[in-house]
C-alpha angles and dihedrals in degrees: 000000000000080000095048110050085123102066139033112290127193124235092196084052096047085053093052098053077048097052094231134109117254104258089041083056099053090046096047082048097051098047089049099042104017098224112080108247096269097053084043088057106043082050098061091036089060086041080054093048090046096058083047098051087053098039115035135047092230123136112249086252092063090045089047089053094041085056109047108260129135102235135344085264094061084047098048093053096043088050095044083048093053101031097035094224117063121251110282097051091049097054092046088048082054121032088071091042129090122275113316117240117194123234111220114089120245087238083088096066092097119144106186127002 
C-alpha cells in the first residue's frame, strides 16, 4: 500500500495478496496498526503531501494528484481533517520553519498482516 499511495488501491485486492477476506483484513489491519486500512491510508497520503508542500515547487493540484488523491478539493478537506489547516496554510506555516518530522509512527508501515 506504502508503493502505491499515488493511485487507487483496492482494499479487496490488498486482502487477496494477503490471503484473507476483506473484513478479516481490516480488522487484522486495525489491531496491528490501530487505524482501519482507509484512515491508514489517507494518513500517509497527507504525510506524503506534506513531504511534498515543504520540498517541491509543485501547485497544490500536482501534489493532490501525486498523492492520491481525486481533485485538489478532496485534498483539500482530508488534509484540512488530519492537520487541522488546508494545504496552503500549512505549506506557508512550514516552509520557513525547521525540518519537518512526520507524525505517524513507523509502526504503520505494515505490508501485509
Amino acid at each position: 500500500m506504502e508503493s502505491r499511495l499515488e493511485g487507487d488501491i483496492s482494499f479487496a485486492d490488498v486482502a487477496r495478496e494477503c490471503r484473507l477476506s476483506r473484513s478479516h483484513f481490516a480488522r487484522a489491519f486495525k489491531q496491528s496498526t490501530g487505524f482501519p486500512p482507509h484512515r491508514w491510508l489517507q494518513q500517509r497520503r497527507v504525510e506524503h503531501a506534506r513531504d511534498l508542500l515543504l520540498k517541491d515547487k509543485l501547485t497544490l493540484a500536482e501534489i493532490a494528484v501525486r498523492c492520491g488523491f481525486a481533485d485538489q478539493s478532496h485534498f483539500n478537506r482530508v488534509f484540512l481533517s488530519h492537520a487541522g489547516t488546508t494545504p496552503g496554510t500549512w505549506r506557508r506555516r512550514h516552509r520557513s520553519a525547521p525540518a519537518y518530522t512526520p507524525s505517524v509512527s513507523s509502526h504503520l508501515e505494515t505490508a501485509c498482516i
